[in-house]
N, CA, C and O atoms as a GROMACS GRO file, in nm:
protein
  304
    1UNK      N    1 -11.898  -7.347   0.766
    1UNK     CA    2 -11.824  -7.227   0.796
    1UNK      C    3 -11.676  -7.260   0.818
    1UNK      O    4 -11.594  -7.173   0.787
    2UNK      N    5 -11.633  -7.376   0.867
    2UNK     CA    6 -11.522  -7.408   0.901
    2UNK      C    7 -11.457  -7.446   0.775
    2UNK      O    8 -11.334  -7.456   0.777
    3UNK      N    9 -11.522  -7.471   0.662
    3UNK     CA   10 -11.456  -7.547   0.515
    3UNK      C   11 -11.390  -7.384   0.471
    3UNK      O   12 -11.272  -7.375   0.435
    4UNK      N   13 -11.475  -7.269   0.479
    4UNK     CA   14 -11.430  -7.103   0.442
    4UNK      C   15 -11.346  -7.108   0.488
    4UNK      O   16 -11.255  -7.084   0.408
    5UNK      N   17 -11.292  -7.137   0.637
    5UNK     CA   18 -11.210  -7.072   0.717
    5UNK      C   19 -11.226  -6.976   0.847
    5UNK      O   20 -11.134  -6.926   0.910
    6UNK      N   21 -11.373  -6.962   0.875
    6UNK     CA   22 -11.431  -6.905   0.955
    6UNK      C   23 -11.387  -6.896   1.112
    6UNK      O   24 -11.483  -6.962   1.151
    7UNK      N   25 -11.355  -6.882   1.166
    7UNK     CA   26 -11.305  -6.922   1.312
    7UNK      C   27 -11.433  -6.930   1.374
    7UNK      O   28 -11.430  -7.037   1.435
    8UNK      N   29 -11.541  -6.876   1.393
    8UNK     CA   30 -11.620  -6.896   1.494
    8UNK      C   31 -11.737  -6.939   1.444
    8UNK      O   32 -11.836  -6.876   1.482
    9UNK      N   33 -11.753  -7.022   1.374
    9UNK     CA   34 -11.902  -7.103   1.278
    9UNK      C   35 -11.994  -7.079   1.386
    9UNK      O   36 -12.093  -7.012   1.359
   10UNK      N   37 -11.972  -7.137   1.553
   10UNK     CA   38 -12.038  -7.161   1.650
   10UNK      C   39 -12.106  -7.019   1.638
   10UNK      O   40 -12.226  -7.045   1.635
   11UNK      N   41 -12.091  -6.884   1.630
   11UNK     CA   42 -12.165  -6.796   1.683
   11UNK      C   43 -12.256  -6.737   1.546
   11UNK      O   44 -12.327  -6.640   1.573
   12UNK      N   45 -12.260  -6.781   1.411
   12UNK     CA   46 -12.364  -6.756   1.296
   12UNK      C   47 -12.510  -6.858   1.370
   12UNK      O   48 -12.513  -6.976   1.406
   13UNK      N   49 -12.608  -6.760   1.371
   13UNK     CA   50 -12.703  -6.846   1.380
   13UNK      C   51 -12.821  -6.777   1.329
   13UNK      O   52 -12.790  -6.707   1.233
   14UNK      N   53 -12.898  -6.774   1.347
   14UNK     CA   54 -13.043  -6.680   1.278
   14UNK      C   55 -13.021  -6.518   1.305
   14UNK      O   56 -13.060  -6.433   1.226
   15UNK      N   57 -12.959  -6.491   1.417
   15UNK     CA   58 -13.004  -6.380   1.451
   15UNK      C   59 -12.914  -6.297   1.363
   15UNK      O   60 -12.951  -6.191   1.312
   16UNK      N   61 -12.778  -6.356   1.346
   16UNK     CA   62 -12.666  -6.336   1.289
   16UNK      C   63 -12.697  -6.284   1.142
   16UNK      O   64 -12.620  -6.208   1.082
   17UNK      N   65 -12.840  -6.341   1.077
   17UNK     CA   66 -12.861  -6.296   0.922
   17UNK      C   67 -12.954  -6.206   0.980
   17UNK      O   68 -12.966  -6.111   0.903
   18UNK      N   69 -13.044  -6.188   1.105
   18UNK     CA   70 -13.091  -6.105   1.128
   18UNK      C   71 -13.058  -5.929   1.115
   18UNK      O   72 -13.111  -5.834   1.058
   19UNK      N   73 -12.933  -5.951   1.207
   19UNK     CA   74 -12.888  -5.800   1.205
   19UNK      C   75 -12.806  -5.776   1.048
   19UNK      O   76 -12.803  -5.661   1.005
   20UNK      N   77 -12.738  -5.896   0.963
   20UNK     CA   78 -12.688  -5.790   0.822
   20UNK      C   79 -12.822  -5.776   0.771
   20UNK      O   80 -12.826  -5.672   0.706
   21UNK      N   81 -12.947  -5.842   0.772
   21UNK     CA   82 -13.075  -5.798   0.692
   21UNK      C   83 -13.070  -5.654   0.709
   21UNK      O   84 -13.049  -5.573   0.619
   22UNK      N   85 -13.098  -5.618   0.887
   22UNK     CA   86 -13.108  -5.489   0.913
   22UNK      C   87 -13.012  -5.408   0.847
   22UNK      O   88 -13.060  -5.319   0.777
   23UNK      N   89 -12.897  -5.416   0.851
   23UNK     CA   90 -12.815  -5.337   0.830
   23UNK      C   91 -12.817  -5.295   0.641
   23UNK      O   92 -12.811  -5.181   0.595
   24UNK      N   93 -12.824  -5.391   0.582
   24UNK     CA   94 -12.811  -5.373   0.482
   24UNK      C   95 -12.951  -5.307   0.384
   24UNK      O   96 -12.948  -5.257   0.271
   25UNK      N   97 -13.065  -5.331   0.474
   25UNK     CA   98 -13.214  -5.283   0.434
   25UNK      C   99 -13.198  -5.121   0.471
   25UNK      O  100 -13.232  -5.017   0.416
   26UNK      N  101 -13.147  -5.146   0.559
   26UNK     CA  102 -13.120  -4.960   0.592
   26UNK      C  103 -12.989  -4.874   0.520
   26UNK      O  104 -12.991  -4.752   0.503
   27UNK      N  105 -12.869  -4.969   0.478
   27UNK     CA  106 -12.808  -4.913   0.394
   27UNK      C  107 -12.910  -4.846   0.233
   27UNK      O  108 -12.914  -4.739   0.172
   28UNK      N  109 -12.953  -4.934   0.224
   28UNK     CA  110 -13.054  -4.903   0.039
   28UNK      C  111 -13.162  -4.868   0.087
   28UNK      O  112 -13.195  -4.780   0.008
   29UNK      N  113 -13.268  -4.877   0.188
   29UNK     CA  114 -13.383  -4.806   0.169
   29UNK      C  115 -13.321  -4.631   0.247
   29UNK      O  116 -13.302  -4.518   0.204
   30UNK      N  117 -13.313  -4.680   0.340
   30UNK     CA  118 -13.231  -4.492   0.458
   30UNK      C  119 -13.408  -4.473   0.480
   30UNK      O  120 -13.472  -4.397   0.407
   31UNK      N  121 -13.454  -4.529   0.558
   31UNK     CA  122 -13.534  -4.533   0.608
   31UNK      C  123 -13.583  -4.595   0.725
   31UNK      O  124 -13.652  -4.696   0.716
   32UNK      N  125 -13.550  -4.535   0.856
   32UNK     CA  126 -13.528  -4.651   0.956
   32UNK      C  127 -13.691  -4.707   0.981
   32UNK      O  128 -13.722  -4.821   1.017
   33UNK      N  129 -13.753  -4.631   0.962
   33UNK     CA  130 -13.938  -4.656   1.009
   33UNK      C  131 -13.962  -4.752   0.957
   33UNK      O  132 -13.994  -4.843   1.034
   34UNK      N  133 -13.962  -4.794   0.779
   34UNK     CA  134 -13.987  -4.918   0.722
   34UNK      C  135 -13.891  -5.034   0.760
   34UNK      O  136 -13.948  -5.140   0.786
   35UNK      N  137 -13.787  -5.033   0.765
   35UNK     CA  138 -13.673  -5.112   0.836
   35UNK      C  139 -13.707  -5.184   0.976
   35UNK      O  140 -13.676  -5.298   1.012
   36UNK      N  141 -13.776  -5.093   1.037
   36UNK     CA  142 -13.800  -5.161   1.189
   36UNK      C  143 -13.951  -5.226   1.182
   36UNK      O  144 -13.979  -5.302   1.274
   37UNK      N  145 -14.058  -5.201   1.074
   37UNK     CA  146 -14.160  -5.272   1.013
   37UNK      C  147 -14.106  -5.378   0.960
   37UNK      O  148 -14.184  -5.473   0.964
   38UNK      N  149 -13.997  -5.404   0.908
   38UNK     CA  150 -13.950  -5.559   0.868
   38UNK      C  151 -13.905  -5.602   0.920
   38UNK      O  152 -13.901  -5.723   0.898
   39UNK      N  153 -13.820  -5.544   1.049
   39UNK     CA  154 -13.775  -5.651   1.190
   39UNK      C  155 -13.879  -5.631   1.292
   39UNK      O  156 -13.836  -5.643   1.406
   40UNK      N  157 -13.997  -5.604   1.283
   40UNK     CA  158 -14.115  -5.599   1.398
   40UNK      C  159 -14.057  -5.566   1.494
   40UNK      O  160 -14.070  -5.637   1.594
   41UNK      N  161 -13.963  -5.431   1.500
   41UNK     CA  162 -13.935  -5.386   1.584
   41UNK      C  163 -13.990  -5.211   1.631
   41UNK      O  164 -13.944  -5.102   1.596
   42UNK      N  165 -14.081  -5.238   1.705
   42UNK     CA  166 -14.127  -5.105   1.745
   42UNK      C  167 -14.054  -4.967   1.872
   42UNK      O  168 -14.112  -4.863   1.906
   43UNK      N  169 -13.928  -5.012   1.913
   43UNK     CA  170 -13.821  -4.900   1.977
   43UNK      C  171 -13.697  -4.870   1.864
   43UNK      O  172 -13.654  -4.950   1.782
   44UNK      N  173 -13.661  -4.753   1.882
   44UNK     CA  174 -13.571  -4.754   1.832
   44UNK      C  175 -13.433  -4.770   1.861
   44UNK      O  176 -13.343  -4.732   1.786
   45UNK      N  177 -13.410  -4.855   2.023
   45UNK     CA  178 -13.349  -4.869   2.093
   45UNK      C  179 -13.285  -4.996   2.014
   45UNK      O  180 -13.174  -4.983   1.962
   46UNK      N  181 -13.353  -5.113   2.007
   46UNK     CA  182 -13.390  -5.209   2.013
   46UNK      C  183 -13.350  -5.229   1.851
   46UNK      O  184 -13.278  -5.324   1.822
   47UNK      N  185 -13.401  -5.130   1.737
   47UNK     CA  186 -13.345  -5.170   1.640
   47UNK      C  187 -13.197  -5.132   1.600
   47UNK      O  188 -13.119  -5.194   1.527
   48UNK      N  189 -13.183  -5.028   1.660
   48UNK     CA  190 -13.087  -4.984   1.653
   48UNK      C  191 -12.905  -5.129   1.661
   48UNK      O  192 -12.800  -5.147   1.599
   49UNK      N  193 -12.983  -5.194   1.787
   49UNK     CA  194 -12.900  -5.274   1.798
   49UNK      C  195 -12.893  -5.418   1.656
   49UNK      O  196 -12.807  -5.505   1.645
   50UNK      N  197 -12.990  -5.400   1.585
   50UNK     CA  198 -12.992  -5.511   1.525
   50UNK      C  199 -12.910  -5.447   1.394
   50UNK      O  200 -12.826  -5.511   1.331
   51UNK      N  201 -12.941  -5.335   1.368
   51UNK     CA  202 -12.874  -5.205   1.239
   51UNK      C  203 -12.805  -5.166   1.252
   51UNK      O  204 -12.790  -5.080   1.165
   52UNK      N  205 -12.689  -5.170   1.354
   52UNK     CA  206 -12.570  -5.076   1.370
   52UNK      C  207 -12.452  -5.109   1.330
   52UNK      O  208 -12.346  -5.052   1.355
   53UNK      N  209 -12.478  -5.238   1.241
   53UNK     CA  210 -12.319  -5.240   1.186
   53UNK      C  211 -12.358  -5.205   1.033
   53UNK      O  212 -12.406  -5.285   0.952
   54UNK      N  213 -12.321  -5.032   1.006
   54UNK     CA  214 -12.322  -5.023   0.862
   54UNK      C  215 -12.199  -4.996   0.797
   54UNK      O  216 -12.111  -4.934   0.857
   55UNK      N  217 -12.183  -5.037   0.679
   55UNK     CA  218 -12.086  -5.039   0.569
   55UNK      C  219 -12.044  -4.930   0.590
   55UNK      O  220 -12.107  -4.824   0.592
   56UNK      N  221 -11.869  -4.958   0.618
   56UNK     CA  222 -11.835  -4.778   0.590
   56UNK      C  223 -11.784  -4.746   0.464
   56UNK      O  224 -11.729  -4.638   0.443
   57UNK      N  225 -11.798  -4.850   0.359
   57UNK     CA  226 -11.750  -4.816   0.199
   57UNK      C  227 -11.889  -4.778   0.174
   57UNK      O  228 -11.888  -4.664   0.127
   58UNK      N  229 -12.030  -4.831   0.185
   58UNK     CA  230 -12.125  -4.802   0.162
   58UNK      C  231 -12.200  -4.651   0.183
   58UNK      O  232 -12.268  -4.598   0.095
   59UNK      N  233 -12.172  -4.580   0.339
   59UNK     CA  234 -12.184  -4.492   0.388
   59UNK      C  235 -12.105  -4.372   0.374
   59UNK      O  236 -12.143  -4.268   0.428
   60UNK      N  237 -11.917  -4.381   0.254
   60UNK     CA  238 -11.877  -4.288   0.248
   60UNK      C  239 -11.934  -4.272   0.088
   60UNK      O  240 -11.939  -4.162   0.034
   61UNK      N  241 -11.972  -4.381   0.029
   61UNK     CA  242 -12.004  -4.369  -0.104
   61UNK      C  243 -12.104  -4.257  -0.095
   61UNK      O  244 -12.087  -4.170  -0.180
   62UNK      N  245 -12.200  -4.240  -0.014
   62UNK     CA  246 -12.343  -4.212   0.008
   62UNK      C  247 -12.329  -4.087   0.053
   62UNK      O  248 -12.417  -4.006   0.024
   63UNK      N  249 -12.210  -4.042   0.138
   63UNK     CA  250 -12.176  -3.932   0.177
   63UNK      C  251 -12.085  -3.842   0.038
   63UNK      O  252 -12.068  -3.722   0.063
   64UNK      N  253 -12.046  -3.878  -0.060
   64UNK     CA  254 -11.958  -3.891  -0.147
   64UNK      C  255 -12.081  -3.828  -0.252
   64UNK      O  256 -12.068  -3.724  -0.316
   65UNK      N  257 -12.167  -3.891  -0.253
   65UNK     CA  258 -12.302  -3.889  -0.386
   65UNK      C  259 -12.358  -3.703  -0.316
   65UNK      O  260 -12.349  -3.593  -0.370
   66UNK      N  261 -12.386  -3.725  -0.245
   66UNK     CA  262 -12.495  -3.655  -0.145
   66UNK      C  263 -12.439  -3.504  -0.109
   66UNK      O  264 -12.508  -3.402  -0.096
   67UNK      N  265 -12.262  -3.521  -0.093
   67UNK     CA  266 -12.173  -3.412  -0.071
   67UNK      C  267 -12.165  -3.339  -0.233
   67UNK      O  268 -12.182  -3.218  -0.242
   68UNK      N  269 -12.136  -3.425  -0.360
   68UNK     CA  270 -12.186  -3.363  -0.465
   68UNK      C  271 -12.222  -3.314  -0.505
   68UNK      O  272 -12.159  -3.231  -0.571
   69UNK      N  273 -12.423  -3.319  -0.500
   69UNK     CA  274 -12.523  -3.271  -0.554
   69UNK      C  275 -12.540  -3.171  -0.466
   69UNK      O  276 -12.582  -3.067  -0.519
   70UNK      N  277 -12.518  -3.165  -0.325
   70UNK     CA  278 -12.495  -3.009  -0.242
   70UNK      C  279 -12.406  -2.891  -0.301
   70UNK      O  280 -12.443  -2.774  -0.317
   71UNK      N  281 -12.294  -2.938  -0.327
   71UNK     CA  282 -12.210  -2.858  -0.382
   71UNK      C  283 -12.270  -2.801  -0.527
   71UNK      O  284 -12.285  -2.683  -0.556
   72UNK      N  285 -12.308  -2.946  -0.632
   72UNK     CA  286 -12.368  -2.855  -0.731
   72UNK      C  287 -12.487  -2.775  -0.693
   72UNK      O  288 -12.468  -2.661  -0.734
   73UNK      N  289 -12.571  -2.783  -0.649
   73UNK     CA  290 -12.681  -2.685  -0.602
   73UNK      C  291 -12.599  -2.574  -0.536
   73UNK      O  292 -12.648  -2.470  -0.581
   74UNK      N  293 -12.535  -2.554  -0.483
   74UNK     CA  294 -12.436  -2.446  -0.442
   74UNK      C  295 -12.386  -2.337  -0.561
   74UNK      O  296 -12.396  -2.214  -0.568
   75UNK      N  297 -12.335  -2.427  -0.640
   75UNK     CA  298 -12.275  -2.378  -0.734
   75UNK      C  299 -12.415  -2.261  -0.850
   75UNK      O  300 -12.422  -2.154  -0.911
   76UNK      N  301 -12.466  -2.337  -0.828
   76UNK     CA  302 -12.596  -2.269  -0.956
   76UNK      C  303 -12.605  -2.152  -0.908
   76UNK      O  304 -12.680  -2.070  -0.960
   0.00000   0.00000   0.00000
């Protein structure tokens, strides 16, 4: 991590791929129920914390797609 340039190598450790798994399984599935079946996490307290850093290029894209197809259904 330090060859990248990383400043804090010391704080990547398992859990660290833990929460982008979460985050990024819930960006593409949007399903938090199966998401917390792959972190064996049964609160949603609890996953929440492992999922809460989501993409905000990812999440306006999604809002972007989604705001669309409303509008065209509007439109008809």
């Amino acid at each position: 991590m330090k060859s990248i340039g990383y400043s804090n190598p010391e704080k990547i450790c398992f859990h660290s791929f833990r929460h982008g798994w979460g985050t990024t399984m819930l960006s593409e599935i949007s399903d938090q129920r199966i998401c917390m079946i792959g972190l064996g996490h049964k609160s949603d307290k609890i996953f929440a914390h492992y999922a809460n850093h989501i993409k905000k290029e990812s999440a306006l894209q999604t809002i972007a797609e989604t705001s669309e197809s409303l509008l065209r259904f509007l439109t008809i």
